[in-house]
C-alpha positions as CSV (number, residue, x, y, z in Angstrom):
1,X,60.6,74.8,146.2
2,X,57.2,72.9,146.4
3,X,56.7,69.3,148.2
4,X,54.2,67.4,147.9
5,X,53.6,64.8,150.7
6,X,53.6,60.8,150.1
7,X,51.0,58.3,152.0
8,X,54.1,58.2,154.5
9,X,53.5,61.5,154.9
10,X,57.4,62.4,154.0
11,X,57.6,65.3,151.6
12,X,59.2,65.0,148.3
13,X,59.9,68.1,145.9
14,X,57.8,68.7,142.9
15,X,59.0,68.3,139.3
16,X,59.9,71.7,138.3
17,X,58.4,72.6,135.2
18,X,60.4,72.7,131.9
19,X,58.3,73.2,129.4
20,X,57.5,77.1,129.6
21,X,58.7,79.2,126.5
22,X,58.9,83.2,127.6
23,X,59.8,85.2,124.9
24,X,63.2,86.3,124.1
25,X,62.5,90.3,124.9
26,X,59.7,92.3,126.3
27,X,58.9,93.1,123.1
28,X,55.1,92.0,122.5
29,X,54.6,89.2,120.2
30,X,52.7,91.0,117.6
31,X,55.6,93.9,117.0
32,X,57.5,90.8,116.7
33,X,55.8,89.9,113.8
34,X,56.4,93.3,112.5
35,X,60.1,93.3,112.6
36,X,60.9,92.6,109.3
37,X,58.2,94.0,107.5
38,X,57.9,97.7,106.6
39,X,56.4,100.1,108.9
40,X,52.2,100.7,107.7
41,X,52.2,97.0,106.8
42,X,48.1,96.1,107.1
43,X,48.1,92.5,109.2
44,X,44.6,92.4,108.9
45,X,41.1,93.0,111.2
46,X,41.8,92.5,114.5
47,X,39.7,93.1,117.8
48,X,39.4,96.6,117.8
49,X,40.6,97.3,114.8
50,X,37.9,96.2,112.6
51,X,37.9,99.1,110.3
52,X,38.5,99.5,106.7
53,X,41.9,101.3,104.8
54,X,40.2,103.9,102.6
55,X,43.7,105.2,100.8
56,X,47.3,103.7,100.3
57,X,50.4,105.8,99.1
58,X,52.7,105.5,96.1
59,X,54.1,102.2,97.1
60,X,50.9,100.5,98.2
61,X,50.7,101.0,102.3
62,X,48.3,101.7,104.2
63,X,47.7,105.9,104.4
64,X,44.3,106.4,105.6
65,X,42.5,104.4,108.1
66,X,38.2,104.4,108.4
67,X,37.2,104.1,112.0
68,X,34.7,101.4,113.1
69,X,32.7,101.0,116.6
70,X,35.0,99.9,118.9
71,X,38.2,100.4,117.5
72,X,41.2,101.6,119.8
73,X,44.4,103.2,118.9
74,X,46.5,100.4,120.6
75,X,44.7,97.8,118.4
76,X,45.1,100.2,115.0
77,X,49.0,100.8,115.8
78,X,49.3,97.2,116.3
79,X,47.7,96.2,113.1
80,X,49.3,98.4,110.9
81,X,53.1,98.0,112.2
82,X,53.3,101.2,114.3
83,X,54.5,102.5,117.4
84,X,51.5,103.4,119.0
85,X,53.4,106.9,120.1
86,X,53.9,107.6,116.1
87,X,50.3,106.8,115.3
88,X,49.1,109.4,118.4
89,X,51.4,112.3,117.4
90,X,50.0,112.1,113.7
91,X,46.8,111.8,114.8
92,X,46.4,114.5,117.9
93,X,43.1,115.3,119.2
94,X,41.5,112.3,117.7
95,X,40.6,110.9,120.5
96,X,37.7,109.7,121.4
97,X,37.4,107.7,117.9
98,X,34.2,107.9,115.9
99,X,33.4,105.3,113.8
100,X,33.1,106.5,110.3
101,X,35.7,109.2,110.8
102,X,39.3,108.9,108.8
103,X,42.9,109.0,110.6
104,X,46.0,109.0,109.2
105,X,48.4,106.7,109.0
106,X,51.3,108.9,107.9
107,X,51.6,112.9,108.4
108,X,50.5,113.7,105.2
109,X,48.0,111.8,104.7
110,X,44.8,113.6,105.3
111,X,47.3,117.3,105.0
């Protein structure tokens, strides 16, 4: 525990501190936001993911993703609902990203 010492020089313990609000799981905030929404949901630009849907499927999601400078796998499986493992395996070899280029967001998207 802390102390912190008084002008008589006797130590007395520090508050401890109450107000600090950890989430409830390790899971990160953003795929928190995700949980009830359907997997491919678009949450919008987003550092490093910056770039621009160019198709959606049958029932309106997201299907094909345009690169931009900068843009990171991490940041476009965040944004669009995915485990960033899913979004790899579709997209194998893709890496490094080049802006302008297409990647999918499902397995048959670009097929």
């Amino acid at each position: 525990m802390t102390s912190t010492a008084t002008a008589d020089s006797t130590a007395t313990p520090a508050a401890p501190v109450t107000d600090v609000h950890l989430p409830a799981t390790d899971v990160p905030v953003l795929q928190q936001e995700c949980t009830d929404l359907p997997k491919r949901t678009d949450l919008g630009a987003r550092e490093n993911a910056r770039g621009e849907v160019a198709e959606r499927d049958d029932r309106d999601l997201p299907a094909v993703y345009l690169i931009t400078a900068g843009d990171s796998l991490p940041a476009i499986a965040d944004r669009f609902c995915m485990p960033l493992q899913s979004l790899t395996a579709i997209n194998a070899g893709v890496e490094p990203l080049t802006a302008g280029a297409p990647i999918a967001l499902t397995p048959d998207a670009l097929g």
